[in-house]
BALOBA-1460 file (C-alpha; in Angstrom, 3 decimals):
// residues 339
<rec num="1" residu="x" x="73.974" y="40.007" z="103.880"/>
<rec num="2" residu="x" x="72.574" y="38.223" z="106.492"/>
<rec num="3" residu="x" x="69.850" y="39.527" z="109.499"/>
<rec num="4" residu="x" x="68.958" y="37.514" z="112.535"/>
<rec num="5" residu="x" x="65.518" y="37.541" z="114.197"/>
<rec num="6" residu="x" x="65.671" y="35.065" z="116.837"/>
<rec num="7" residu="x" x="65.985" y="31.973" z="115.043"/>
<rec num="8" residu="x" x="64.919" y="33.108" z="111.597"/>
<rec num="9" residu="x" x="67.544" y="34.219" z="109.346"/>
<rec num="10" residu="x" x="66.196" y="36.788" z="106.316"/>
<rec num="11" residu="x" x="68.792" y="36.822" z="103.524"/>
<rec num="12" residu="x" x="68.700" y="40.194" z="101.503"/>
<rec num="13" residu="x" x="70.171" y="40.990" z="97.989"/>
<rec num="14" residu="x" x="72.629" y="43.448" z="98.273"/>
<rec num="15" residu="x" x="71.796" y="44.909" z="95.181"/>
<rec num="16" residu="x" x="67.947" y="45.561" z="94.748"/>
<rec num="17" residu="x" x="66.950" y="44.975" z="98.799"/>
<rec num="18" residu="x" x="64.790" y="42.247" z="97.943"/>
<rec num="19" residu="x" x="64.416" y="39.253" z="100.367"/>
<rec num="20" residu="x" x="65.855" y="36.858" z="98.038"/>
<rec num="21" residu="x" x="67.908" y="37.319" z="95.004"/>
<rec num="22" residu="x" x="66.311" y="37.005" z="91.204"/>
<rec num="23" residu="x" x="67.488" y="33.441" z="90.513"/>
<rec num="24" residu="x" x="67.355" y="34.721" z="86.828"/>
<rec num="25" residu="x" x="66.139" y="32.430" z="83.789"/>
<rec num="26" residu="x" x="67.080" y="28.977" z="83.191"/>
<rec num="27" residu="x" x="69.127" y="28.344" z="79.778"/>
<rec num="28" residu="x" x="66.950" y="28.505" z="77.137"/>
<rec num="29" residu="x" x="66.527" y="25.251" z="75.161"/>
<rec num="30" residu="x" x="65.491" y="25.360" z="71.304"/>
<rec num="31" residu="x" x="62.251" y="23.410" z="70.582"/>
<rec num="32" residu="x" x="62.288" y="20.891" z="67.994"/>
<rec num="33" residu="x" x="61.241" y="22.679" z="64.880"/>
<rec num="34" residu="x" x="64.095" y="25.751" z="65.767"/>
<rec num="35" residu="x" x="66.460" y="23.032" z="64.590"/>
<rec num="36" residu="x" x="64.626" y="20.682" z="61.840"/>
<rec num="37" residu="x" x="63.038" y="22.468" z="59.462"/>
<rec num="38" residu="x" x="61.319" y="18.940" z="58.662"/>
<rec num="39" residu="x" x="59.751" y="19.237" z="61.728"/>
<rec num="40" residu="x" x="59.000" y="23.031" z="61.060"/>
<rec num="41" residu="x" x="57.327" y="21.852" z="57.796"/>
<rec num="42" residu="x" x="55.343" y="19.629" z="59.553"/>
<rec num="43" residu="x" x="53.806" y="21.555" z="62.144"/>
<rec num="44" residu="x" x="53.208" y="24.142" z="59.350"/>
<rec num="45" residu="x" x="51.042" y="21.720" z="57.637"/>
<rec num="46" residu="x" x="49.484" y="20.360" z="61.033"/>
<rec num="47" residu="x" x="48.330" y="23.747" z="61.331"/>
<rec num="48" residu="x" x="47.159" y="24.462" z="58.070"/>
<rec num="49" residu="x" x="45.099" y="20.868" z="58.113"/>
<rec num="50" residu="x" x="43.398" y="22.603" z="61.012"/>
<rec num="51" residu="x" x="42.159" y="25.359" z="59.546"/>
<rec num="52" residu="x" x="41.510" y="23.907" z="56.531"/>
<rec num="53" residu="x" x="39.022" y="21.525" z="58.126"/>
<rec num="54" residu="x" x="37.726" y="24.706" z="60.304"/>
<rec num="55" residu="x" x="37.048" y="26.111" z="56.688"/>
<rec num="56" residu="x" x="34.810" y="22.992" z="55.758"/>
<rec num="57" residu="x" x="33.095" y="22.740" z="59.206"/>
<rec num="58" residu="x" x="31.610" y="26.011" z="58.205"/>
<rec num="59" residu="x" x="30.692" y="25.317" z="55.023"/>
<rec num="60" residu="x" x="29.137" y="22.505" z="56.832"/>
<rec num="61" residu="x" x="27.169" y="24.235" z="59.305"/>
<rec num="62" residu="x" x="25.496" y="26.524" z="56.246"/>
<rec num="63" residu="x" x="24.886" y="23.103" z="54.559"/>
<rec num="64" residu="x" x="23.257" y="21.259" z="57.685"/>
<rec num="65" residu="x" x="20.988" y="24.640" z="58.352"/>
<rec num="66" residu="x" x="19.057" y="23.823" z="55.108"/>
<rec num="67" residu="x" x="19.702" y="20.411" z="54.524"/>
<rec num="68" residu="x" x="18.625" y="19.080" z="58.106"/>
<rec num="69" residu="x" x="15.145" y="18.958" z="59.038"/>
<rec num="70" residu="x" x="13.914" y="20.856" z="62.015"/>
<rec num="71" residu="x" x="12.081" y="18.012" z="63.087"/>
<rec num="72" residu="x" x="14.102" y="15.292" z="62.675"/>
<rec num="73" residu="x" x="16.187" y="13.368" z="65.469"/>
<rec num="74" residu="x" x="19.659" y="11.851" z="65.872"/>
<rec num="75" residu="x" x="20.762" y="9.670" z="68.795"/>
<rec num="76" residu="x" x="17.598" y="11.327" z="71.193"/>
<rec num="77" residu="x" x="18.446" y="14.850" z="69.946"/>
<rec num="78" residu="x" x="17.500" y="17.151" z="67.746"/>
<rec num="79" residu="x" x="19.195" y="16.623" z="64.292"/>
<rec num="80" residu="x" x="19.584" y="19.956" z="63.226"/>
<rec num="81" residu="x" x="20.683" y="21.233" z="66.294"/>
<rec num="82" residu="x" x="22.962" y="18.764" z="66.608"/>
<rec num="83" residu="x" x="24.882" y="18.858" z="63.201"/>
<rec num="84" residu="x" x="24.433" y="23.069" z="63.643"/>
<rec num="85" residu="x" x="26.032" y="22.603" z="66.772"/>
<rec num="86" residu="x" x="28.235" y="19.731" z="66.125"/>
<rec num="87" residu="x" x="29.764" y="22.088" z="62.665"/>
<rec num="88" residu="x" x="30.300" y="25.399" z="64.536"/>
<rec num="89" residu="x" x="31.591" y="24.140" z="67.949"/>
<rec num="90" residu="x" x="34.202" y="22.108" z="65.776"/>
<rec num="91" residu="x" x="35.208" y="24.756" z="63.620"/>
<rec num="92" residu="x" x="35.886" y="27.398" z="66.573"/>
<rec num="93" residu="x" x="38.005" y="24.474" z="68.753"/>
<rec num="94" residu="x" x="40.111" y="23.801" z="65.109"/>
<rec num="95" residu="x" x="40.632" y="27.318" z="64.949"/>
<rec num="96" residu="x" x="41.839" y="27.620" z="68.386"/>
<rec num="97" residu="x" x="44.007" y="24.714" z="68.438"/>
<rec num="98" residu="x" x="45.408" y="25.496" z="65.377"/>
<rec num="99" residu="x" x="46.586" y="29.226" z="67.138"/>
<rec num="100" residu="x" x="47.694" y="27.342" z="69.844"/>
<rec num="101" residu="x" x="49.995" y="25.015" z="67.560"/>
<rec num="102" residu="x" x="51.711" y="27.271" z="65.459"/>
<rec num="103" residu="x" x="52.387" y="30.075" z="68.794"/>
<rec num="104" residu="x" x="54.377" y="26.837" z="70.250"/>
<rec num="105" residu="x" x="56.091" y="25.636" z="67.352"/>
<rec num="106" residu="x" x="56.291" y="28.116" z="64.714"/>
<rec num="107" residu="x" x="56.650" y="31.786" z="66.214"/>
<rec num="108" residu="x" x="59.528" y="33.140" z="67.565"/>
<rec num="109" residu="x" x="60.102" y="31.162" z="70.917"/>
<rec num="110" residu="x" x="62.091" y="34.018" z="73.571"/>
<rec num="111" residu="x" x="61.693" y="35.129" z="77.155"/>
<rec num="112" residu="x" x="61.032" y="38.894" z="77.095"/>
<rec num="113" residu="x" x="60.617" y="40.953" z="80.145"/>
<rec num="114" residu="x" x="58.466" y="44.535" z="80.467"/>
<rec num="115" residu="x" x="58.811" y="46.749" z="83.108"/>
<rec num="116" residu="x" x="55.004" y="48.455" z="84.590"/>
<rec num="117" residu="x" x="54.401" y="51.950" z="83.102"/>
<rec num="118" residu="x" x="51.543" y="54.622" z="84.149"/>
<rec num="119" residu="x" x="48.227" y="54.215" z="82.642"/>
<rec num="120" residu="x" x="49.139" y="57.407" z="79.889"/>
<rec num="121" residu="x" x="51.302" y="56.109" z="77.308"/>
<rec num="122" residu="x" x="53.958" y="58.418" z="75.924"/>
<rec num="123" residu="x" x="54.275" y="59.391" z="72.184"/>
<rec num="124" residu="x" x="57.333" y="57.019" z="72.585"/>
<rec num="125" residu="x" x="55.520" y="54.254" z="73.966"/>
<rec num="126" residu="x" x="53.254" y="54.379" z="71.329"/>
<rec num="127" residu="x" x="55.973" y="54.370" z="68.676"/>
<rec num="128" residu="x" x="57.456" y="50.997" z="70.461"/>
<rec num="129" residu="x" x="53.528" y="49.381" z="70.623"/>
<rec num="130" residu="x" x="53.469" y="49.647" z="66.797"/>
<rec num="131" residu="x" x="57.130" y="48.532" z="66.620"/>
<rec num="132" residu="x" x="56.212" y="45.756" z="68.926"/>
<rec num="133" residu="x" x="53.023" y="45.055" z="66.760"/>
<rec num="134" residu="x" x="55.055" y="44.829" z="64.040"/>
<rec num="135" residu="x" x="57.959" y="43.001" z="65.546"/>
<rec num="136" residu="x" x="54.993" y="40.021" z="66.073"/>
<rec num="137" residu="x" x="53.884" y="40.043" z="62.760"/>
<rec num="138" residu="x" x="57.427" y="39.400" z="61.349"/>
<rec num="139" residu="x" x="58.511" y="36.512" z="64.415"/>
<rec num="140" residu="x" x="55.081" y="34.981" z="63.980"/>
<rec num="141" residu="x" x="56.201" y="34.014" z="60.203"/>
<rec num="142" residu="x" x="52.617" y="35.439" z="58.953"/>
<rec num="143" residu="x" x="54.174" y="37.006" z="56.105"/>
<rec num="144" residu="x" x="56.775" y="33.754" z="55.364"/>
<rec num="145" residu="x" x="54.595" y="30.817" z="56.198"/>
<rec num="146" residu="x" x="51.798" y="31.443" z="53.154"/>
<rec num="147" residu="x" x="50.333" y="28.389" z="53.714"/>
<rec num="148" residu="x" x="49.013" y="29.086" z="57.319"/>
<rec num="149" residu="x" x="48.266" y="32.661" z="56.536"/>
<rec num="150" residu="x" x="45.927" y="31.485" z="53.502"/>
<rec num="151" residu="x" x="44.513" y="28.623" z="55.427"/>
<rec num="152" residu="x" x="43.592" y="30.835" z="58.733"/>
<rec num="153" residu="x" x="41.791" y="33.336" z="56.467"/>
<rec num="154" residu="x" x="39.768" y="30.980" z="54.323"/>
<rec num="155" residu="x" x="38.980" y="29.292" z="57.868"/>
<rec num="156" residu="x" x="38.041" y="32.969" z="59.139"/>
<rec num="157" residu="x" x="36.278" y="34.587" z="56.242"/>
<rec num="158" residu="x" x="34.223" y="31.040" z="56.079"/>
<rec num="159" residu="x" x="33.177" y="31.222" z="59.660"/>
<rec num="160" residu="x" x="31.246" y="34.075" z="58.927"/>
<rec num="161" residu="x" x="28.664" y="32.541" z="56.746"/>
<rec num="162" residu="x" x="26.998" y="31.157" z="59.788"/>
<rec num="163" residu="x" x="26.481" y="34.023" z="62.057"/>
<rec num="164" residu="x" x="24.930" y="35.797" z="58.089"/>
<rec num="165" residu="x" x="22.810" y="31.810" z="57.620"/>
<rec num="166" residu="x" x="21.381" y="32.600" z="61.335"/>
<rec num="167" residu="x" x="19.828" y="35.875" z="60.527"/>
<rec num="168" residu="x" x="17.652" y="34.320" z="58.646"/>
<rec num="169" residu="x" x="16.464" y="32.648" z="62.728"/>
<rec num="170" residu="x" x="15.498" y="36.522" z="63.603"/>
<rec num="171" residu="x" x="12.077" y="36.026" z="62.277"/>
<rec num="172" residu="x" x="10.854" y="36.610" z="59.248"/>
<rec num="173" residu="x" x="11.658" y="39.321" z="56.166"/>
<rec num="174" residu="x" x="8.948" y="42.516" z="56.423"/>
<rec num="175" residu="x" x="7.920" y="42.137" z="53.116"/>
<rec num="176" residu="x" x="5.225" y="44.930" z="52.184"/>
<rec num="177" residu="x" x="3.680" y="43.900" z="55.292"/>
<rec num="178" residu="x" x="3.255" y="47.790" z="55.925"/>
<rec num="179" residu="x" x="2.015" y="48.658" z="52.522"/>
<rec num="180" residu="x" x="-0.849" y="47.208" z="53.138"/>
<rec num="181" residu="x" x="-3.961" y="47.434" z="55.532"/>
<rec num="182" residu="x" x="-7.384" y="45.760" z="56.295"/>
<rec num="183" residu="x" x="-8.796" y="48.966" z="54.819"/>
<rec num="184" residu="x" x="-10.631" y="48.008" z="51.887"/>
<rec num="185" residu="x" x="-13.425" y="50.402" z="49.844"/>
<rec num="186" residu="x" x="-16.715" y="50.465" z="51.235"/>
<rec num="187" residu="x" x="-14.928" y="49.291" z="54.837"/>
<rec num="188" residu="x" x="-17.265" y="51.481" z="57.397"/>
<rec num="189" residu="x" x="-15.356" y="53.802" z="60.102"/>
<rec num="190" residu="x" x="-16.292" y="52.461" z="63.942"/>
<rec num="191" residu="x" x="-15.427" y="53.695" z="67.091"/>
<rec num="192" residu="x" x="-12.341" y="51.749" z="68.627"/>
<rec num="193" residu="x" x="-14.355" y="51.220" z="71.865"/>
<rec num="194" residu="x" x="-17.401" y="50.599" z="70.903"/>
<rec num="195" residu="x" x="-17.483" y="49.273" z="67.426"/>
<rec num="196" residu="x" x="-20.425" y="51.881" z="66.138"/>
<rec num="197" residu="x" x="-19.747" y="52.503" z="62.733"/>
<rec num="198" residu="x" x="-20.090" y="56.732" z="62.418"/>
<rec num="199" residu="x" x="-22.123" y="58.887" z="60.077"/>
<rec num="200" residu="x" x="-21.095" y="62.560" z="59.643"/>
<rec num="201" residu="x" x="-22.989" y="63.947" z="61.806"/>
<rec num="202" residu="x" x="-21.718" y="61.976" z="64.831"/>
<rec num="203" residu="x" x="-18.839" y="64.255" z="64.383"/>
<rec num="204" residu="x" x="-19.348" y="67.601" z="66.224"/>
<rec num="205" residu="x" x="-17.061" y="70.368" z="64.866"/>
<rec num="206" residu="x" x="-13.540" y="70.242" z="66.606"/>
<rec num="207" residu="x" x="-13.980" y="66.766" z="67.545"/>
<rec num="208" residu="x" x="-11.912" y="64.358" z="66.949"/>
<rec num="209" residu="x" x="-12.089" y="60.248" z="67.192"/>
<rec num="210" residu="x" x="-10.074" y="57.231" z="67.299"/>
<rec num="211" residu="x" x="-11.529" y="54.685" z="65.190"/>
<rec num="212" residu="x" x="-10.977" y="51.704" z="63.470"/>
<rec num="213" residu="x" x="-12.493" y="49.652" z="60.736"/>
<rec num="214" residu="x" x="-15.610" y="47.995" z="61.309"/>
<rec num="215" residu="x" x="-14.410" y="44.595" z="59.814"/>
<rec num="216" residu="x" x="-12.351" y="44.323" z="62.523"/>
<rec num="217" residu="x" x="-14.782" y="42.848" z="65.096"/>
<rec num="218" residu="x" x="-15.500" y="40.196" z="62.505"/>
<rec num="219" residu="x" x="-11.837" y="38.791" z="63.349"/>
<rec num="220" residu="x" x="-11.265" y="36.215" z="65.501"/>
<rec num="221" residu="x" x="-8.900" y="37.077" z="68.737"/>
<rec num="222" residu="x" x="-5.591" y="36.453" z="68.365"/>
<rec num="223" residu="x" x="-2.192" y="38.246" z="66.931"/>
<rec num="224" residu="x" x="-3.122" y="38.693" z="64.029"/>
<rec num="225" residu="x" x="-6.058" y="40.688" z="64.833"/>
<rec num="226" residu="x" x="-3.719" y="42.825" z="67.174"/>
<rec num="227" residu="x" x="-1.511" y="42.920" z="64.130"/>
<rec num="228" residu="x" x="-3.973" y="44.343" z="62.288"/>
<rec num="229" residu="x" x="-5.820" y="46.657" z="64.379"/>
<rec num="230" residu="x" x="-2.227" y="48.226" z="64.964"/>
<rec num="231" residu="x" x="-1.649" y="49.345" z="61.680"/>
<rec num="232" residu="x" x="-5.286" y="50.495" z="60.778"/>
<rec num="233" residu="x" x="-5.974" y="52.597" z="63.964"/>
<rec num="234" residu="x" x="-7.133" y="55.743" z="62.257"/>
<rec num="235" residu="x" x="-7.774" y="59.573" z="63.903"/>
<rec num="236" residu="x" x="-10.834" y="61.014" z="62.403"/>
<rec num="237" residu="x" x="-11.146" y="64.762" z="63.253"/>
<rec num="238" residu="x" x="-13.261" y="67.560" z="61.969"/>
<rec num="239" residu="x" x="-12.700" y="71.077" z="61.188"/>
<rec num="240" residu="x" x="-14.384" y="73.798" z="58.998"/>
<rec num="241" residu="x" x="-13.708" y="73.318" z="55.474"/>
<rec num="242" residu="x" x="-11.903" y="76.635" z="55.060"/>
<rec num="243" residu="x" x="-9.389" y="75.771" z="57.658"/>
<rec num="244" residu="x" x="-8.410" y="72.590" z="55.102"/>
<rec num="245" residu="x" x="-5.407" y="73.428" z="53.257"/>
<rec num="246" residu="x" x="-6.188" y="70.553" z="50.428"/>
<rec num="247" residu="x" x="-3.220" y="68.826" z="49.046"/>
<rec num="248" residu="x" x="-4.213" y="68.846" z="44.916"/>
<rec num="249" residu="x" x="-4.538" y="65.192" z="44.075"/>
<rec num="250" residu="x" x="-6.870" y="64.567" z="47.364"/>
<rec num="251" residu="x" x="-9.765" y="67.176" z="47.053"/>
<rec num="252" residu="x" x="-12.449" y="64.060" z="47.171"/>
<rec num="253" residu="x" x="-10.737" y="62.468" z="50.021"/>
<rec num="254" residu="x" x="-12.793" y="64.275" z="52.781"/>
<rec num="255" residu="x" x="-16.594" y="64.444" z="53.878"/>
<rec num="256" residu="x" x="-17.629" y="67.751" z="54.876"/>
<rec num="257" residu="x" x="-14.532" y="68.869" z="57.480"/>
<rec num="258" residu="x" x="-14.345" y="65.322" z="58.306"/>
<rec num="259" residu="x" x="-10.562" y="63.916" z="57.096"/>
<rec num="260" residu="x" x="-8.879" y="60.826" z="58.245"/>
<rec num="261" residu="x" x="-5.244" y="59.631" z="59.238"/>
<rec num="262" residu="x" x="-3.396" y="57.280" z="59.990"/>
<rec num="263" residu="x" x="-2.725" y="56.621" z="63.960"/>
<rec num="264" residu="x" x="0.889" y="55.711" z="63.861"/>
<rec num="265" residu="x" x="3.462" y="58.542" z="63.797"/>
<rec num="266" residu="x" x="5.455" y="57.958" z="60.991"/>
<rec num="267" residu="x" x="8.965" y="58.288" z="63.415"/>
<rec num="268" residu="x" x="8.537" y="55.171" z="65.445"/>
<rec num="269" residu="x" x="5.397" y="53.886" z="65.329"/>
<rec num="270" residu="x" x="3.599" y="55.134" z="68.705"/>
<rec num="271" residu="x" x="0.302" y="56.385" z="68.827"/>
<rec num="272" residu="x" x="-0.497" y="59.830" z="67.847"/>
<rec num="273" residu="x" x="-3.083" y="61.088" z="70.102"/>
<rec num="274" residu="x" x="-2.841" y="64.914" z="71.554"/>
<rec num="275" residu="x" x="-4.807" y="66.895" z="69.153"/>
<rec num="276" residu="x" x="-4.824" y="70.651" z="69.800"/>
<rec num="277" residu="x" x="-8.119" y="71.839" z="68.373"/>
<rec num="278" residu="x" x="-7.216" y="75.539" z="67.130"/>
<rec num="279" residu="x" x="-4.063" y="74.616" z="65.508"/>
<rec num="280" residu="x" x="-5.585" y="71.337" z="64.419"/>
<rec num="281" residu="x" x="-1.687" y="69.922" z="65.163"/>
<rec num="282" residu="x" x="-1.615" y="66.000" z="66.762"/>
<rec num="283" residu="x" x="1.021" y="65.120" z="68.955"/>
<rec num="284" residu="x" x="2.749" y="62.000" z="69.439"/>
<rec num="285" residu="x" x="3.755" y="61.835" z="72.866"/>
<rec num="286" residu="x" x="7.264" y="59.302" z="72.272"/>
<rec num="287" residu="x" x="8.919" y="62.041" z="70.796"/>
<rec num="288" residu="x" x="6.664" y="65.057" z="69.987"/>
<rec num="289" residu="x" x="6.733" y="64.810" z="66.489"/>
<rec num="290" residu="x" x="4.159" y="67.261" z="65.563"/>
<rec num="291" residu="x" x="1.404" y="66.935" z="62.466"/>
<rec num="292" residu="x" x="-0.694" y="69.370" z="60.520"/>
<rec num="293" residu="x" x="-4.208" y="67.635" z="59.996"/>
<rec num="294" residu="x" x="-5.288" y="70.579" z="58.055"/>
<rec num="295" residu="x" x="-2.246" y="70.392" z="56.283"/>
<rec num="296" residu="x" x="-1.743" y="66.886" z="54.759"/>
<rec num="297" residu="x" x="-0.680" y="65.618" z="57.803"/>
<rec num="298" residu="x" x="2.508" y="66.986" z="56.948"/>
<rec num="299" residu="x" x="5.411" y="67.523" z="59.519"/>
<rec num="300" residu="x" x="5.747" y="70.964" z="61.586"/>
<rec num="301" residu="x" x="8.027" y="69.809" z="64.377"/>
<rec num="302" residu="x" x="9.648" y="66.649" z="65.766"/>
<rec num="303" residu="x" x="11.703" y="63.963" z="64.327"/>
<rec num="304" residu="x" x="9.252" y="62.144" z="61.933"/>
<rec num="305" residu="x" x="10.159" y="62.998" z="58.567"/>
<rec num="306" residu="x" x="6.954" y="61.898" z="57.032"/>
<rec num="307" residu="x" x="3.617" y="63.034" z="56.687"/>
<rec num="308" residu="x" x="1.033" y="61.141" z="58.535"/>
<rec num="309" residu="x" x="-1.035" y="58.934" z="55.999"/>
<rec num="310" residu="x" x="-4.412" y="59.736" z="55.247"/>
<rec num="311" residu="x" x="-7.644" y="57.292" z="54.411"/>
<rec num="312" residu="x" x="-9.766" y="58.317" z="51.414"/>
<rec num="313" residu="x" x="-13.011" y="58.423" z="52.456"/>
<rec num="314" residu="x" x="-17.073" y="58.903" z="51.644"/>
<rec num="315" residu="x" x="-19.672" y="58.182" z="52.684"/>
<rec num="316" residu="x" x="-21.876" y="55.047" z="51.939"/>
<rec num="317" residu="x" x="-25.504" y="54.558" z="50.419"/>
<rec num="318" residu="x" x="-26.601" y="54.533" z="54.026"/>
<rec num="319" residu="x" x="-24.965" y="57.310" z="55.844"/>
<rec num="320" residu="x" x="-22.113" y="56.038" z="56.979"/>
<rec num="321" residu="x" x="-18.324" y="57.181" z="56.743"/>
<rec num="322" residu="x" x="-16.418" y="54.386" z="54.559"/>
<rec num="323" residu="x" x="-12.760" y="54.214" z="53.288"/>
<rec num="324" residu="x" x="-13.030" y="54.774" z="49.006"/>
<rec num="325" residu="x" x="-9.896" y="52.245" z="49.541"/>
<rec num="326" residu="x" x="-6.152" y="51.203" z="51.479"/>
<rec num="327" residu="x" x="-4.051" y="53.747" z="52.448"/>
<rec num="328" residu="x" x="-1.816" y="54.912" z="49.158"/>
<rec num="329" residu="x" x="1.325" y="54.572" z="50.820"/>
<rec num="330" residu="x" x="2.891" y="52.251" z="53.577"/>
<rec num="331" residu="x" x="1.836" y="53.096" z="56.937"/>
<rec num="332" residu="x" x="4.292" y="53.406" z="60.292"/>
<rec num="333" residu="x" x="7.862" y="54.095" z="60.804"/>
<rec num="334" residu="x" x="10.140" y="55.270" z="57.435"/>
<rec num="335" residu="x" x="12.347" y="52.667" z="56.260"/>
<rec num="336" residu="x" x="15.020" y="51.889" z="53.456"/>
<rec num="337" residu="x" x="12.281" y="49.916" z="50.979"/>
<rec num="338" residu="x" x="9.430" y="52.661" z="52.086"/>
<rec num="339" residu="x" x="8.963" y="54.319" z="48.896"/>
């Protein structure tokens, strides 16, 4: 059927209205290795030599990470970047080749055609995705062509030891870091602002103090003096002795009312700092997780599920508030080695 518009002739289908008819699909012609399984064979093992090299790029790259000096050069670059680089990049373009080669030659070669659906799928249109999922599997030759399947998965499961070799970049292991303080026995108690080591009586009754050790001003600037004045920041506070509910094994840990803790709230790691001086309960203001300082420090609200750490102390030949020695037990956020 044909329209005229002036001099422009439309043609129309006559059966679907569309301005030209569907010139269909062109005779499909079988690729080489449909017909000779020689050539099937071949491919097969083209494919498999890919991702068998993939495989020993990445055993590569785990090699050249400790084998290759940071420091060393190759052709005006860096060496190890280069063969890190050079290993990984290599492996991932095998990989992807190799896909490439067997989808053309090896799995099922057909023109299919899928008609547009709404967005929610049907219980039935589910049932034909998994059939269709399945349907792949079985033209792709996964289960029949062993040698490809075993190749691709050695190539796969070895291209993980990299990204597991460059954890190791993300700094370095905690260690017992956190068990351990600048505290030390005979260490006096300071102010954090102005550096005065304290005596008991500087202490009025309800008071409480941020302080750190004195041995800290001794340090040189720098990050790990930060470091360190992070993890010994202590609260001293003072109450009247029969407000202390003493935990048994630290009786001698406190100097007339006068107890000390730990600083950083044992959720995250912020600052514990809003003392409320009738309930003797410190606040840390991240996530109001809410400590008993006449209690042990121990938890009564808040998502910290440790008590706050507390610093033995006594007081020294002198007059002055010491630590008797480190914290017992790791201070800061809980974590899986914390015992």
């Amino acid at each position: 059927m044909t329209e005229s518009r002036g001099e422009v002739a439309v043609t129309r289908s006559t059966d679907t209205g569309d301005p030209y008819p569907d010139p269909g699909l062109p005779p499909h012609e079988p690729r080489p290795t449909d017909i000779d399984e020689a050539a099937a064979k071949r491919a097969e093992r083209q494919v498999a030599t890919m991702f068998g090299v993939a495989t020993l790029l990445g055993l590569g790259f785990v090699v050249s990470y400790f084998a290759v000096p940071r420091d060393a050069s190759f052709l005006g670059f860096g060496a190890s970047n280069f063969a890190l680089g050079g290993t990984l990049g290599l492996a991932l373009l095998l990989i992807g080749i190799g896909a490439v080669q067997w989808a053309r030659k090896l799995m099922s070669d057909h023109e299919i055609v899928e008609e547009r659906h709404s967005a929610s799928s049907s219980d039935e249109d589910r049932a034909e995705a998994i059939a269709a999922v399945r349907l792949g599997a079985e033209e792709s030759g996964i289960g029949r062509r062993k040698l490809i399947r075993n190749s691709l998965i050695g190539a796969l499961a070895v291209l993980g030891l990299p990204v597991v070799v460059l954890l190791r970049d993300l700094g370095p292991l905690p260690g017992n870091g956190s068990a351990h303080t600048i505290w030390r026995r005979g260490t006096r108690i300071a102010n954090d602002v102005t550096f005065k080591p304290l005596r008991p009586e500087d202490l009025e009754l309800g008071q409480l103090v941020n302080a750190v050790p004195a041995s800290l001003e001794d340090q040189p600037e720098g990050a790990e003096r930060q470091s360190a004045r992070a993890k010994s920041a202590v609260l001293l506070v003072r109450m009247e002795e029969n407000d202390i509910r003493t935990v048994p094994n630290r009786r001698e840990w406190g100097v007339s009312g006068i107890l000390c803790y730990s600083k950083v709230c044992t959720h995250v790691g912020c600052p514990v700092n809003l003392y409320e001086q009738q309930t003797h309960h410190v606040l840390c203001p991240c996530h109001q997780s809410t400590f008993d300082l006449a209690n042990g420090g121990r938890v009564v609200f808040g998502p910290a599920a440790r008590s706050l750490p507390q610093l033995p102390i006594m007081v020294d030949s002198e007059g002055y508030l010491v630590a008797q020695s480190d914290f017992t037990e790791p201070v800061g956020p809980s974590y899986w080695e914390r015992g």
